[in-house]
C-alpha positions as a Markdown table, in Angstrom:
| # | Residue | x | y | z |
|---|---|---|---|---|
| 1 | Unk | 0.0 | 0.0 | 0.0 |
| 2 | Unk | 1.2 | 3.5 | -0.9 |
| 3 | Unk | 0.0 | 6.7 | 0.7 |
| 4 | Unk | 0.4 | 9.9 | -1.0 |
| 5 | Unk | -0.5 | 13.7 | 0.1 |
| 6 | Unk | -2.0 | 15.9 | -2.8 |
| 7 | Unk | -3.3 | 19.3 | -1.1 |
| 8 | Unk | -2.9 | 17.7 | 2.3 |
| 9 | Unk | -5.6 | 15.0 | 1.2 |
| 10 | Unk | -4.6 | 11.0 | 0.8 |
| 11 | Unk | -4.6 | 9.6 | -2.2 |
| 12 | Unk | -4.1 | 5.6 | -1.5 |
| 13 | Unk | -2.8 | 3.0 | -3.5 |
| 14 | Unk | -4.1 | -0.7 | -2.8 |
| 15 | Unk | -5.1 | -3.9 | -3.7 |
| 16 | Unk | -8.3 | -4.1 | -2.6 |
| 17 | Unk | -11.3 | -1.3 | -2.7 |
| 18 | Unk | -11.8 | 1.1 | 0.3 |
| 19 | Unk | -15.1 | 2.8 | 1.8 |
| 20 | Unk | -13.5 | 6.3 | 0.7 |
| 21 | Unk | -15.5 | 9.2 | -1.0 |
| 22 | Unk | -14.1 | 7.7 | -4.2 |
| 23 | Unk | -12.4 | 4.3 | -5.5 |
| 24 | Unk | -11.3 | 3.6 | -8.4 |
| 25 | Unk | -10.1 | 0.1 | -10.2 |
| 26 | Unk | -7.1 | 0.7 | -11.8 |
| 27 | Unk | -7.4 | 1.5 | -15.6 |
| 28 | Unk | -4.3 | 2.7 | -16.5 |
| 29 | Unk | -2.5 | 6.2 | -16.4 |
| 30 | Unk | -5.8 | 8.2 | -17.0 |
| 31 | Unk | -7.0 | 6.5 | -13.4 |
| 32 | Unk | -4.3 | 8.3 | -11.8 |
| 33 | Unk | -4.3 | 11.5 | -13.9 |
| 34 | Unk | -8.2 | 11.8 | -12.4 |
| 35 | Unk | -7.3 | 11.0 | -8.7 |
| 36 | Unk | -4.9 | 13.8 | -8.5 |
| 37 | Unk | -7.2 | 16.2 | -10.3 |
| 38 | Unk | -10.0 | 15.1 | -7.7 |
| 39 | Unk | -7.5 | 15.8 | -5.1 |
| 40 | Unk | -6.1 | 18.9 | -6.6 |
| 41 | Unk | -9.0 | 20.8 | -7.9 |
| 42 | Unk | -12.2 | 19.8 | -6.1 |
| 43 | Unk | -13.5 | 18.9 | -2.5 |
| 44 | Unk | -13.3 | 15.3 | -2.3 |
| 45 | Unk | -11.1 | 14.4 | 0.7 |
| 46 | Unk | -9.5 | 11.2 | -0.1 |
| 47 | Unk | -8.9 | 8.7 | -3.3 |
| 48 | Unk | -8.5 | 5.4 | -3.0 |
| 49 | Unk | -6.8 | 3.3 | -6.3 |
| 50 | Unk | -7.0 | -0.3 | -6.5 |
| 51 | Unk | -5.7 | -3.0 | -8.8 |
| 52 | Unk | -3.6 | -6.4 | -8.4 |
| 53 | Unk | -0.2 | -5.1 | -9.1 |
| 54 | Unk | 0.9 | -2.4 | -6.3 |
| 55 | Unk | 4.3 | -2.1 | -8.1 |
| 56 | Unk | 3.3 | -1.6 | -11.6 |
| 57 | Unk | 0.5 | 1.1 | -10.8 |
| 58 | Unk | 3.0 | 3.0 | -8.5 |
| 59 | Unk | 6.0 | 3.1 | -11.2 |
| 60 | Unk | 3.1 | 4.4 | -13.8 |
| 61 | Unk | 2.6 | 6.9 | -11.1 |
| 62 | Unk | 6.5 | 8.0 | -10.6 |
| 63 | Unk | 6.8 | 8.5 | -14.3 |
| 64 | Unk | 4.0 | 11.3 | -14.1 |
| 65 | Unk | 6.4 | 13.5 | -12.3 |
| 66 | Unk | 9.6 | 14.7 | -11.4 |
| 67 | Unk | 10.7 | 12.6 | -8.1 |
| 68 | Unk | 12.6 | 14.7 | -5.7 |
| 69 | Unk | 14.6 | 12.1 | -2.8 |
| 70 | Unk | 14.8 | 13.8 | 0.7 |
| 71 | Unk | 16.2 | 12.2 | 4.2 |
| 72 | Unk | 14.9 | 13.9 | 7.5 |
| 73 | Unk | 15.1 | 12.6 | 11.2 |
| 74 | Unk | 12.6 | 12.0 | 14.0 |
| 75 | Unk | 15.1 | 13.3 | 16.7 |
| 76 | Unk | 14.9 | 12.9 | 20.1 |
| 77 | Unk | 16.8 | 13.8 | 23.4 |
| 78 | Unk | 17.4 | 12.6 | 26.9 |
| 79 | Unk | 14.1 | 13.9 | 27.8 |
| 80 | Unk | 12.1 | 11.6 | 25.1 |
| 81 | Unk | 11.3 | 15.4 | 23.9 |
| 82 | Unk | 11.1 | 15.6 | 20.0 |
| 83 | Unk | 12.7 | 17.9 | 17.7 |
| 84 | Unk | 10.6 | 20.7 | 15.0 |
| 85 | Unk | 11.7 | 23.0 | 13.2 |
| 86 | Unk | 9.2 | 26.2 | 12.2 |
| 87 | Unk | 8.4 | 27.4 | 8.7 |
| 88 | Unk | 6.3 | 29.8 | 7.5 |
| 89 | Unk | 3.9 | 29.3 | 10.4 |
| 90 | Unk | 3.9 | 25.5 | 10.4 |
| 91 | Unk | 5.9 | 22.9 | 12.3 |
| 92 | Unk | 7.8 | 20.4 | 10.5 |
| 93 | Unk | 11.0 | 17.9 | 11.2 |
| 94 | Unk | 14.3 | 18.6 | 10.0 |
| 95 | Unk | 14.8 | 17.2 | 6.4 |
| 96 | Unk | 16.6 | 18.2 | 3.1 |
| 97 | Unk | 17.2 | 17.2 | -0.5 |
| 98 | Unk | 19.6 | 13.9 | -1.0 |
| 99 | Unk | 22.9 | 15.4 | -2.8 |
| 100 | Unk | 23.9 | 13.6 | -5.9 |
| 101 | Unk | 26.1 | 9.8 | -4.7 |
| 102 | Unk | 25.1 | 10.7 | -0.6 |
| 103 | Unk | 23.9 | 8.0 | 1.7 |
| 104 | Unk | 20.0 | 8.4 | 3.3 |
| 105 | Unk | 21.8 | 7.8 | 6.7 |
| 106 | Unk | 24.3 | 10.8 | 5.6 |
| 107 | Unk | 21.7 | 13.1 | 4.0 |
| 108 | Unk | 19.2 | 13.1 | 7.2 |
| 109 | Unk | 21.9 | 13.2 | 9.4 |
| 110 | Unk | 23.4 | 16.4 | 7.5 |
| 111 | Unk | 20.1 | 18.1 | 6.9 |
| 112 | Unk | 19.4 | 18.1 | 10.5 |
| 113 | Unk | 22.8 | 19.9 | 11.2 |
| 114 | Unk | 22.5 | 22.2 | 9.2 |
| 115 | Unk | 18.7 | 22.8 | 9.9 |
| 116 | Unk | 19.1 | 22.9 | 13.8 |
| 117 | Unk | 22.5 | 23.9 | 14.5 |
| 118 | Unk | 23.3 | 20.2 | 16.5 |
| 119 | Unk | 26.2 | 17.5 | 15.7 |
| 120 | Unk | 26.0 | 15.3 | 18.4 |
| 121 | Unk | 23.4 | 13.0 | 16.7 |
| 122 | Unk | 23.4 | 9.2 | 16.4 |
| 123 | Unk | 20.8 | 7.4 | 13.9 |
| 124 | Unk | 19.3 | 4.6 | 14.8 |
| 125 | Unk | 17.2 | 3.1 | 12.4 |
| 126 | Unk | 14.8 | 3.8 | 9.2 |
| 127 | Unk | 11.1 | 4.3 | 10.2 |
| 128 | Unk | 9.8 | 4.9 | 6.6 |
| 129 | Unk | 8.9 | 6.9 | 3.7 |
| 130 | Unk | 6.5 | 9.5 | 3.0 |
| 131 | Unk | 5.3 | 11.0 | -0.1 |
| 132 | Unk | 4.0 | 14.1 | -1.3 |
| 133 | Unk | 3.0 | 16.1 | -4.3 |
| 134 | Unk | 3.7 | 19.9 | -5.4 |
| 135 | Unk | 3.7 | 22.0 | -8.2 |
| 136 | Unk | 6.7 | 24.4 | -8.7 |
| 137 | Unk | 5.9 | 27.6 | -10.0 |
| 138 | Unk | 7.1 | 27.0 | -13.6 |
| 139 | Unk | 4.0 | 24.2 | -13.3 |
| 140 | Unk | 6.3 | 21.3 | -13.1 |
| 141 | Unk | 4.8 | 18.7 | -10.9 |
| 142 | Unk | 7.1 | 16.7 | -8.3 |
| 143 | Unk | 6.7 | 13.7 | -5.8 |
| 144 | Unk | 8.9 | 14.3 | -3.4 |
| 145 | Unk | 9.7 | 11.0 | -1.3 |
| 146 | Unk | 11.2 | 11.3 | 2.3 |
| 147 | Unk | 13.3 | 8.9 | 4.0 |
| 148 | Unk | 12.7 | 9.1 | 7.8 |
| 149 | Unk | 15.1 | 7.8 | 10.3 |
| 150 | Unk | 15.1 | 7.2 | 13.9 |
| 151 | Unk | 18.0 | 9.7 | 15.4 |
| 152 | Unk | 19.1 | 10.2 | 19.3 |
| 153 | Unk | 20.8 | 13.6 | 20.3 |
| 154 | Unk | 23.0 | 13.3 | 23.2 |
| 155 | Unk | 24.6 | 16.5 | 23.3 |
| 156 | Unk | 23.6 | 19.9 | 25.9 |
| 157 | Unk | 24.0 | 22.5 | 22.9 |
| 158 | Unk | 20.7 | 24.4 | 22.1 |
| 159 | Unk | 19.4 | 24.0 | 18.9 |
| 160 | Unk | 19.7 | 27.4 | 16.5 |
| 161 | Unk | 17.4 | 27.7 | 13.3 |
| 162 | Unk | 19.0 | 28.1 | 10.1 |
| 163 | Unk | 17.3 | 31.3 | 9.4 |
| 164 | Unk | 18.5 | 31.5 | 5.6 |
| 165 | Unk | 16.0 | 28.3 | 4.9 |
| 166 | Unk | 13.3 | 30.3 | 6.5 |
| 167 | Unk | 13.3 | 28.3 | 9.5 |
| 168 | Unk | 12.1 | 30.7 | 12.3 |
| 169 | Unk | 12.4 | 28.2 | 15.2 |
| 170 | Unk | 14.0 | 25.1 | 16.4 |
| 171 | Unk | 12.3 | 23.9 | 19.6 |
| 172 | Unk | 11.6 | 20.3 | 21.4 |
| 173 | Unk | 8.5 | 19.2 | 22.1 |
| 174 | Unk | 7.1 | 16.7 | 24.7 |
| 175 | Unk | 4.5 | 14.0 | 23.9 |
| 176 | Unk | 2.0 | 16.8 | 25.4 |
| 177 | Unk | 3.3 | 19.4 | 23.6 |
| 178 | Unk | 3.2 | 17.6 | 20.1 |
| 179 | Unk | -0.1 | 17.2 | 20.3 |
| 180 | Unk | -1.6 | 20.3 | 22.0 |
| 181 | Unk | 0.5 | 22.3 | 19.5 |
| 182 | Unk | 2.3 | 20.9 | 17.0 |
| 183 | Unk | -0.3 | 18.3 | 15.3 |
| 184 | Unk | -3.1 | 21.1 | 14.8 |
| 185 | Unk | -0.5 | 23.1 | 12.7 |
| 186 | Unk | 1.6 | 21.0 | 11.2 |
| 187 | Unk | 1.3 | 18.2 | 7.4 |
| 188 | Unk | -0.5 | 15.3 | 7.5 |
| 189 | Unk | 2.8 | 13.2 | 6.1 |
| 190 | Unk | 4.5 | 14.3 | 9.3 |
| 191 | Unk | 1.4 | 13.5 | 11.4 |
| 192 | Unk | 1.7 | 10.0 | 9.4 |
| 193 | Unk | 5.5 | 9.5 | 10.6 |
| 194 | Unk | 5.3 | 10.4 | 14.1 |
| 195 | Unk | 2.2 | 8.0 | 14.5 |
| 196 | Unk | 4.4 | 5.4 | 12.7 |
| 197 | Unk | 8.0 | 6.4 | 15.4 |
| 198 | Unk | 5.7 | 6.1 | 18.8 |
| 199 | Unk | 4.4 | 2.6 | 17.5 |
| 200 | Unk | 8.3 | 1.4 | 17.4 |
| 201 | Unk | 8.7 | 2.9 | 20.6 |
């Protein structure tokens, strides 16, 4: 099963049907062409696509856009407090764009240096990948699949925002906190990975 975000609404990618505003069997490109347009353009919450062959209909979805390959880290202290970065009024975790022959491991690990100021990280282990879609403002359309890790900080520094990325704030969060504040204002792909980092924990 895939999940994608379009507009902050799910568009899923199954085997089977799903009890969603609208399903679809999978016909071929033009199937997927309509889902994002439903996604994009109207109302309708959530799209659900279903055929035999998961692999087949996602690759037919890959080739409708440029893919963009990003590493980011669910990072967490001594406290069990989680790192965010701020952006433009929403909270996010630290990520970045994979450099050209760069490791996942190395990419998250560097993003969230340079993001929050820290170097006394140590990853763990992969928790997953999420996906969403954009348009640039030339038109061109990109997926943009993150790679999320598992990361420990076990330094004292405080964490300083890189300010040129438009990051206005660097601050940990308790369990509490992440859900009193950061959940009502932050994207539903990040909602999807911290769901997915307290379920290994």
């Amino acid at each position: 099963m895939y999940k994608v975000f379009v507009n902050e609404k799910k568009l899923s990618i199954t085997k089977t049907s799903a009890e969603v505003e609208k399903s679809f069997r999978y016909e071929g490109v033009a199937t997927l062409e309509i889902a994002v347009d439903l996604l994009e353009n109207t109302s309708c919450p959530e799209v659900n696509i279903y055929g035999d062959n998961l692999t087949d209909i996602w690759e037919d979805f890959t080739l409708m856009f440029r893919v963009i390959e990003a590493a980011g880290g669910v990072v967490r202290n001594r406290s069990q407090e989680i790192l965010f970065i701020r952006r433009l009024g929403r909270w996010d975790l630290a990520k970045g764009k994979i450099e050209k022959g760069e490791s996942l491991e190395n990419a998250a690990l560097r993003e969230i240096e340079e993001e929050t100021g820290l170097k006394e990280l140590i990853l763990e282990e992969f928790i997953n990948t999420t996906f969403h879609i954009y348009t640039e403002r030339n038109g061109e359309k990109i997926l943009k699949t993150t790679y999320w890790f598992k990361v420990s900080y076990v330094g004292d520094s405080d964490p300083v925002p890189q300010i040129e990325e438009g990051i206005s704030e660097v601050s940990w969060k308790s369990e509490d906190q992440i859900i009193a504040e950061v959940m009502p204002m932050t994207f539903e792909n990040i909602k999807l990975i911290l769901q997915e980092f307290w379920a290994k924990n």
